[in-house]
N, C-alpha and C positions, 0 to 999 in steps of 0.2 A: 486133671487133679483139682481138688475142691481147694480155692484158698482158703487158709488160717485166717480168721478176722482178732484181731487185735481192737478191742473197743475201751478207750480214756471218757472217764463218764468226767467231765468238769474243763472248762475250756480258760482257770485261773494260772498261777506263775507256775504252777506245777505240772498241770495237767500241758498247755503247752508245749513246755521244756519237755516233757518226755517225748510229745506229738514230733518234737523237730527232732529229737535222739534217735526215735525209730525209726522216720523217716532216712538217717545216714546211714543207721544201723542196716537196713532192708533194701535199700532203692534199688541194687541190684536181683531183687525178691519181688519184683511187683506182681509176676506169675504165680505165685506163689502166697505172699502176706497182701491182707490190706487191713489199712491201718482208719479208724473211724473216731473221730472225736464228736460227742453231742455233750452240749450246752443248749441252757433255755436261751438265753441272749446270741445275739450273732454277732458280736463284739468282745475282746479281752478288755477287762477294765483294769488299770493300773492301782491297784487298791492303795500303794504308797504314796498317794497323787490326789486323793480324798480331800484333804484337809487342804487346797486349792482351791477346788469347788467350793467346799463350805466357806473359803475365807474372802470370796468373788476374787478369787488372783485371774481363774481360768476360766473360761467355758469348758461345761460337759463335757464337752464331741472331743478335749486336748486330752481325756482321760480315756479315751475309746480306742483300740485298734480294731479295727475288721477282721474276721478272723479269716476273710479272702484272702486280705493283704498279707496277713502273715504267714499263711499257707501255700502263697503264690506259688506253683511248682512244684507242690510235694506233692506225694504218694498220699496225702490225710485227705479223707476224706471228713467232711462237715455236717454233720446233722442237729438242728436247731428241734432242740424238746425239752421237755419237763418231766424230767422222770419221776416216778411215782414207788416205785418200788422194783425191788429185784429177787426174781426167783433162781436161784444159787444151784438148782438141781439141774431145772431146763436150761440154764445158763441163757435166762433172758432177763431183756431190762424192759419193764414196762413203762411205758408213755402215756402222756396225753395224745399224741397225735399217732402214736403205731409203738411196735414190739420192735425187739432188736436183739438177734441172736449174737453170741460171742464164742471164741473158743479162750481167748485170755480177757482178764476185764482188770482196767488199772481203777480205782475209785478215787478220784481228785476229787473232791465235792467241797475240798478246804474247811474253812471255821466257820463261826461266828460268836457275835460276842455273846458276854454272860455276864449275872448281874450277878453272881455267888450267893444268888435267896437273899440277898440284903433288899429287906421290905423297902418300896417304894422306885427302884431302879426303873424297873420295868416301866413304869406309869410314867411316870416323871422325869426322866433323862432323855436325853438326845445320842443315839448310838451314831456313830460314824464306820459304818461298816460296807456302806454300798454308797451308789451314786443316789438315790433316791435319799438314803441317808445326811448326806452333803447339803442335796437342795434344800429337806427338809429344814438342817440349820441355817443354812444361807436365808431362807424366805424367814424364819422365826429372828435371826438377828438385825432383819432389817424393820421387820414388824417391832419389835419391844422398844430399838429407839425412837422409832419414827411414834410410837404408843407411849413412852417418858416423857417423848418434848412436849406434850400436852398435859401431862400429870402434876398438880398440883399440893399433890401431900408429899411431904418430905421425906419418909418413912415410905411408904409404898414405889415414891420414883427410885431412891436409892436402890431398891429389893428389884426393881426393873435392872437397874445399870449395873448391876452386881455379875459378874458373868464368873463358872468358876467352870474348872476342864479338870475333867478327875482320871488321874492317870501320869504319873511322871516320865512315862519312855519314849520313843521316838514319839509315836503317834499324837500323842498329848502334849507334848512341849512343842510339836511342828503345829499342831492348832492353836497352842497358845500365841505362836510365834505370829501366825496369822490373825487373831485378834488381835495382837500390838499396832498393826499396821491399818487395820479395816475398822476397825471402831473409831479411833479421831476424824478419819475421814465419813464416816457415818453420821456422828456426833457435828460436825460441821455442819453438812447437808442438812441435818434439824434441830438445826440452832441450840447443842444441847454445849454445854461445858466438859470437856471431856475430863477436866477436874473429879468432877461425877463420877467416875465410870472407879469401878474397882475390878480387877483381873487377878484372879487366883488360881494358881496351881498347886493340886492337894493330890500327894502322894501317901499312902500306906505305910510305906518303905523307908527307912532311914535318909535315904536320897533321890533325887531325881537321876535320868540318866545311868541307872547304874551300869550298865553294859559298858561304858564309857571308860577312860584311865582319870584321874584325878584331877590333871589341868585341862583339859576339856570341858569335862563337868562342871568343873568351877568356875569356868570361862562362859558358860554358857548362865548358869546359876546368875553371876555377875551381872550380865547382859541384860537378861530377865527383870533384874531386880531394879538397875538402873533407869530400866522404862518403866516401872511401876507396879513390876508382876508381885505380888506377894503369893510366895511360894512356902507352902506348909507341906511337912514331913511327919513321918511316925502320924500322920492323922487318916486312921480308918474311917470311912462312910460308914454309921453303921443304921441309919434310915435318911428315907429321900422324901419327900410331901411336893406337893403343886408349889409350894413356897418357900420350902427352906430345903437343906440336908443340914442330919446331924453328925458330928466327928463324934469316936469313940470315947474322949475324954469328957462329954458333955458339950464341948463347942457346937452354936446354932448358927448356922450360915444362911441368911434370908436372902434368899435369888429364885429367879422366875428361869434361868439359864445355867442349866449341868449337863454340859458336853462329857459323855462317859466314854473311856478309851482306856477301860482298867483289864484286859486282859478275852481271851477268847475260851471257844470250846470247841467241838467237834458239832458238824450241822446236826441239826433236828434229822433230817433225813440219814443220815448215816449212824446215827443213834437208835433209829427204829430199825435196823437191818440185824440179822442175825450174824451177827461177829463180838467178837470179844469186844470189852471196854479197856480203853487206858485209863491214863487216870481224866480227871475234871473230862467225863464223855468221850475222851478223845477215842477214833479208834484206829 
Protein backbone atom coordinates (compact mmCIF):
# COMPACT_ATOMS: atom_id res chain seq x y z
CA UNK A 1 0.00 0.00 0.00
CA UNK A 2 1.16 3.38 -1.29
CA UNK A 3 1.76 5.82 1.84
CA UNK A 4 -0.36 9.07 2.30
CA UNK A 5 2.27 11.87 2.17
CA UNK A 6 1.26 14.74 4.37
CA UNK A 7 3.47 17.82 3.20
CA UNK A 8 3.83 21.33 5.79
CA UNK A 9 5.32 23.81 3.20
CA UNK A 10 7.09 26.36 6.05
CA UNK A 11 9.35 25.06 8.76
CA UNK A 12 8.06 28.60 11.24
CA UNK A 13 5.95 28.31 15.00
CA UNK A 14 3.21 26.81 13.06
CA UNK A 15 4.41 24.78 10.60
CA UNK A 16 6.48 23.04 13.24
CA UNK A 17 3.87 22.71 15.87
CA UNK A 18 1.76 20.81 13.48
CA UNK A 19 5.15 18.70 12.09
CA UNK A 20 5.28 17.53 16.16
CA UNK A 21 1.08 16.93 16.30
CA UNK A 22 1.32 14.71 13.45
CA UNK A 23 4.10 13.06 14.37
CA UNK A 24 1.87 11.79 17.91
CA UNK A 25 -1.01 11.96 15.87
CA UNK A 26 0.47 9.03 13.37
CA UNK A 27 3.74 7.36 14.74
CA UNK A 28 1.90 4.29 15.09
CA UNK A 29 0.99 4.91 10.93
CA UNK A 30 4.49 4.94 9.71
CA UNK A 31 3.33 2.10 7.17
CA UNK A 32 1.10 4.02 6.14
CA UNK A 33 1.56 8.19 6.51
CA UNK A 34 4.68 10.17 6.01
CA UNK A 35 4.81 13.13 7.03
CA UNK A 36 7.39 15.87 5.09
CA UNK A 37 8.27 19.38 6.06
CA UNK A 38 10.32 21.73 3.35
CA UNK A 39 11.74 25.12 4.32
CA UNK A 40 14.45 27.06 2.31
CA UNK A 41 16.37 27.40 5.68
CA UNK A 42 17.54 24.23 7.71
CA UNK A 43 16.99 26.07 10.84
CA UNK A 44 13.61 27.28 12.90
CA UNK A 45 14.23 30.75 13.68
CA UNK A 46 12.55 32.13 16.74
CA UNK A 47 11.06 35.22 15.31
CA UNK A 48 10.10 36.52 19.04
CA UNK A 49 13.96 36.64 19.69
CA UNK A 50 14.70 39.14 16.78
CA UNK A 51 14.94 42.24 18.41
CA UNK A 52 18.12 40.42 20.53
CA UNK A 53 19.97 40.28 17.61
CA UNK A 54 19.26 43.57 16.41
CA UNK A 55 20.02 44.99 20.00
CA UNK A 56 23.66 42.85 20.12
CA UNK A 57 22.04 41.02 23.40
CA UNK A 58 22.64 37.59 21.36
CA UNK A 59 24.46 35.94 18.69
CA UNK A 60 22.50 34.74 15.67
CA UNK A 61 23.14 30.93 16.07
CA UNK A 62 20.90 31.57 19.99
CA UNK A 63 17.98 32.32 17.59
CA UNK A 64 18.41 29.17 15.24
CA UNK A 65 17.18 25.51 16.19
CA UNK A 66 18.23 22.79 13.61
CA UNK A 67 15.47 21.45 12.31
CA UNK A 68 17.42 17.85 13.00
CA UNK A 69 17.39 18.80 16.64
CA UNK A 70 14.01 19.22 16.81
CA UNK A 71 12.84 16.43 14.62
CA UNK A 72 15.22 14.06 16.37
CA UNK A 73 12.95 10.85 16.31
CA UNK A 74 10.19 11.63 14.47
CA UNK A 75 8.30 10.28 11.64
CA UNK A 76 9.17 14.14 9.80
CA UNK A 77 10.90 13.96 7.37
CA UNK A 78 13.04 17.40 6.11
CA UNK A 79 13.37 18.75 2.97
CA UNK A 80 15.44 22.03 2.47
CA UNK A 81 13.86 24.16 -0.70
CA UNK A 82 12.36 27.21 -2.05
CA UNK A 83 9.40 26.75 -3.32
CA UNK A 84 8.31 28.67 -6.19
CA UNK A 85 4.80 27.88 -6.79
CA UNK A 86 2.11 25.20 -6.39
CA UNK A 87 0.02 23.43 -8.93
CA UNK A 88 -3.28 22.58 -6.71
CA UNK A 89 -4.58 20.13 -9.60
CA UNK A 90 -1.27 17.91 -9.80
CA UNK A 91 -1.09 18.45 -6.22
CA UNK A 92 2.54 19.48 -6.70
CA UNK A 93 4.86 21.96 -5.19
CA UNK A 94 7.51 23.27 -7.34
CA UNK A 95 11.06 23.98 -6.32
CA UNK A 96 14.17 25.37 -6.91
CA UNK A 97 15.83 22.22 -6.42
CA UNK A 98 12.98 19.36 -7.55
CA UNK A 99 9.09 18.74 -7.38
CA UNK A 100 7.22 17.24 -4.64
CA UNK A 101 4.15 15.42 -4.73
CA UNK A 102 1.35 15.56 -1.71
CA UNK A 103 -1.79 13.89 -1.05
CA UNK A 104 -2.63 16.66 1.91
CA UNK A 105 -0.63 19.91 1.92
CA UNK A 106 -0.73 22.25 5.17
CA UNK A 107 0.68 25.95 3.87
CA UNK A 108 2.62 27.57 6.94
CA UNK A 109 4.50 30.21 4.86
CA UNK A 110 3.44 32.62 7.85
CA UNK A 111 3.71 36.72 7.26
CA UNK A 112 5.46 39.46 6.65
CA UNK A 113 5.58 42.77 7.21
CA UNK A 114 3.82 45.69 5.44
CA UNK A 115 4.05 49.23 5.12
CA UNK A 116 0.14 49.96 4.43
CA UNK A 117 1.28 52.05 0.95
CA UNK A 118 2.39 54.67 3.29
CA UNK A 119 4.89 56.46 0.79
CA UNK A 120 8.41 56.05 1.88
CA UNK A 121 8.31 52.72 4.34
CA UNK A 122 9.46 50.63 2.05
CA UNK A 123 12.73 52.74 1.12
CA UNK A 124 13.49 54.04 4.25
CA UNK A 125 12.63 51.79 7.29
CA UNK A 126 14.21 49.10 8.83
CA UNK A 127 11.85 45.89 8.82
CA UNK A 128 12.63 43.37 11.67
CA UNK A 129 11.13 40.40 10.28
CA UNK A 130 14.08 37.91 9.72
CA UNK A 131 17.44 37.23 10.99
CA UNK A 132 19.08 39.14 8.03
CA UNK A 133 16.66 41.93 9.16
CA UNK A 134 18.33 42.08 12.82
CA UNK A 135 21.80 42.17 11.36
CA UNK A 136 20.85 44.64 9.02
CA UNK A 137 19.82 47.00 12.09
CA UNK A 138 22.49 45.74 14.44
CA UNK A 139 25.49 46.80 11.64
CA UNK A 140 23.24 50.32 10.77
CA UNK A 141 23.17 51.10 14.73
CA UNK A 142 26.52 50.82 15.16
CA UNK A 143 27.50 52.66 11.96
CA UNK A 144 25.38 55.96 12.70
CA UNK A 145 27.04 56.36 16.16
CA UNK A 146 30.31 55.35 15.42
CA UNK A 147 29.38 58.22 11.92
CA UNK A 148 27.82 61.05 14.74
CA UNK A 149 30.99 60.85 16.91
CA UNK A 150 32.60 62.56 13.98
CA UNK A 151 29.90 64.94 12.92
CA UNK A 152 30.07 68.30 13.47
CA UNK A 153 26.91 70.26 12.55
CA UNK A 154 24.52 70.13 15.33
CA UNK A 155 21.39 69.69 13.31
CA UNK A 156 22.54 66.91 11.18
CA UNK A 157 24.39 64.89 14.40
CA UNK A 158 21.15 65.31 16.31
CA UNK A 159 18.98 63.70 13.08
CA UNK A 160 21.92 60.92 13.28
CA UNK A 161 21.10 60.09 17.25
CA UNK A 162 17.58 60.44 16.76
CA UNK A 163 16.48 56.80 16.76
CA UNK A 164 12.54 56.16 16.55
CA UNK A 165 10.74 52.28 16.59
CA UNK A 166 7.35 52.63 14.87
CA UNK A 167 4.95 50.23 16.34
CA UNK A 168 3.78 50.18 20.10
CA UNK A 169 3.23 46.22 20.72
CA UNK A 170 5.14 43.59 21.81
CA UNK A 171 7.71 43.85 18.94
CA UNK A 172 8.39 47.44 19.07
CA UNK A 173 8.43 48.17 22.78
CA UNK A 174 10.91 44.86 23.07
CA UNK A 175 13.23 46.96 20.62
CA UNK A 176 12.74 49.92 22.18
CA UNK A 177 13.61 48.09 25.29
CA UNK A 178 16.69 47.04 23.69
CA UNK A 179 17.92 50.33 22.51
CA UNK A 180 17.51 51.67 26.14
CA UNK A 181 20.30 49.35 26.96
CA UNK A 182 22.76 49.18 23.73
CA UNK A 183 22.85 52.78 22.83
CA UNK A 184 24.69 54.28 26.16
CA UNK A 185 26.92 51.62 25.81
CA UNK A 186 27.48 52.51 22.05
CA UNK A 187 27.62 56.17 22.77
CA UNK A 188 30.49 55.28 25.34
CA UNK A 189 32.50 53.23 23.05
CA UNK A 190 32.53 56.81 20.68
CA UNK A 191 32.85 58.98 22.93
CA UNK A 192 29.30 60.41 22.06
CA UNK A 193 26.98 62.02 25.14
CA UNK A 194 24.45 59.84 25.37
CA UNK A 195 22.47 63.23 26.42
CA UNK A 196 22.40 63.36 22.60
CA UNK A 197 20.47 60.44 21.78
CA UNK A 198 16.61 60.92 21.59
CA UNK A 199 14.49 57.44 21.72
CA UNK A 200 11.09 57.46 20.44
CA UNK A 201 8.21 55.29 20.42
CA UNK A 202 5.26 56.23 17.97
CA UNK A 203 2.17 54.45 17.99
CA UNK A 204 -1.04 55.02 15.73
CA UNK A 205 -3.16 53.88 18.43
CA UNK A 206 -4.43 55.45 21.53
CA UNK A 207 -1.81 53.49 23.56
CA UNK A 208 1.12 51.32 23.50
CA UNK A 209 0.81 47.71 24.52
CA UNK A 210 -2.77 47.40 24.19
CA UNK A 211 -3.19 43.80 24.34
CA UNK A 212 -2.06 44.45 27.88
CA UNK A 213 -4.58 45.17 31.16
CA UNK A 214 -4.04 48.75 32.58
CA UNK A 215 -1.37 48.40 35.17
CA UNK A 216 1.06 46.68 33.10
CA UNK A 217 0.80 48.94 30.46
CA UNK A 218 1.34 51.77 32.54
CA UNK A 219 4.01 50.08 34.30
CA UNK A 220 5.65 49.54 31.41
CA UNK A 221 4.81 53.16 29.72
CA UNK A 222 6.36 54.53 33.32
CA UNK A 223 9.66 52.61 32.79
CA UNK A 224 9.92 53.76 29.30
CA UNK A 225 9.68 57.17 30.06
CA UNK A 226 11.85 57.21 33.07
CA UNK A 227 14.80 56.32 30.95
CA UNK A 228 14.11 58.77 28.50
CA UNK A 229 11.77 57.01 25.95
CA UNK A 230 9.46 59.73 24.53
CA UNK A 231 6.45 57.80 23.61
CA UNK A 232 3.98 59.37 21.19
CA UNK A 233 0.27 57.97 20.66
CA UNK A 234 -2.64 58.83 18.25
CA UNK A 235 0.45 59.67 15.78
CA UNK A 236 0.09 57.99 12.33
CA UNK A 237 3.18 57.77 9.97
CA UNK A 238 1.89 59.10 7.16
CA UNK A 239 5.23 59.51 4.89
CA UNK A 240 8.93 58.34 5.64
CA UNK A 241 12.01 60.21 3.38
CA UNK A 242 16.01 59.08 3.99
CA UNK A 243 15.64 61.83 6.77
CA UNK A 244 12.71 62.39 8.40
CA UNK A 245 9.01 60.64 8.94
CA UNK A 246 6.08 62.73 8.97
CA UNK A 247 3.07 62.17 11.74
CA UNK A 248 -0.49 62.77 10.64
CA UNK A 249 -1.01 65.97 12.36
CA UNK A 250 1.94 67.54 10.42
CA UNK A 251 4.62 66.65 13.09
CA UNK A 252 8.38 66.20 11.33
CA UNK A 253 10.62 63.80 13.05
CA UNK A 254 14.18 64.26 11.48
CA UNK A 255 16.15 60.77 11.96
CA UNK A 256 18.37 58.61 9.73
CA UNK A 257 16.81 55.46 12.10
CA UNK A 258 12.87 54.06 11.63
CA UNK A 259 12.76 50.56 13.09
CA UNK A 260 9.24 49.58 11.61
CA UNK A 261 7.28 46.88 13.53
CA UNK A 262 3.77 48.31 12.75
CA UNK A 263 1.98 45.15 11.94
CA UNK A 264 2.24 42.16 9.18
CA UNK A 265 0.51 40.48 6.14
CA UNK A 266 0.24 37.31 4.43
CA UNK A 267 3.80 36.44 2.16
CA UNK A 268 4.17 37.67 -1.35
CA UNK A 269 4.33 33.95 -2.12
CA UNK A 270 1.01 32.86 -0.68
CA UNK A 271 -0.59 35.98 -2.21
CA UNK A 272 0.22 34.94 -5.85
CA UNK A 273 -1.40 31.37 -5.19
CA UNK A 274 -4.89 30.76 -6.18
CA UNK A 275 -6.79 30.90 -2.93
CA UNK A 276 -9.02 33.23 -1.42
CA UNK A 277 -7.78 36.56 0.25
CA UNK A 278 -8.48 37.57 3.87
CA UNK A 279 -8.28 40.57 4.82
CA UNK A 280 -4.70 42.99 4.71
CA UNK A 281 -3.54 39.76 1.94
CA UNK A 282 -3.87 37.43 4.49
CA UNK A 283 -5.00 33.96 3.34
Amino acid sequence: MDKKRIVILGGGYAGVHAAKKMHKAFKKMKDRVEIVLIDRHNSHILMTELHEVAGNRVDEDSVKISFDRIFAGKMVTVIRDEIKTIDFKKQLLIGVAGSYSYDQLLIATGAEATDFNIPGVKEHSFYLWSIADALNIKRHLKDIVMKASYEKDEELRKEMLTFVVAGGGFTGVEMVGELMEWLPILCREHGVDYEEVQLINVEALGSILNMLGDKPRNKAIAYMEKHGVRVMTNSLIVNVDANSLTIRDGTVIKTQTLIWTCGIRGTSFAHALELTDGKVQRK
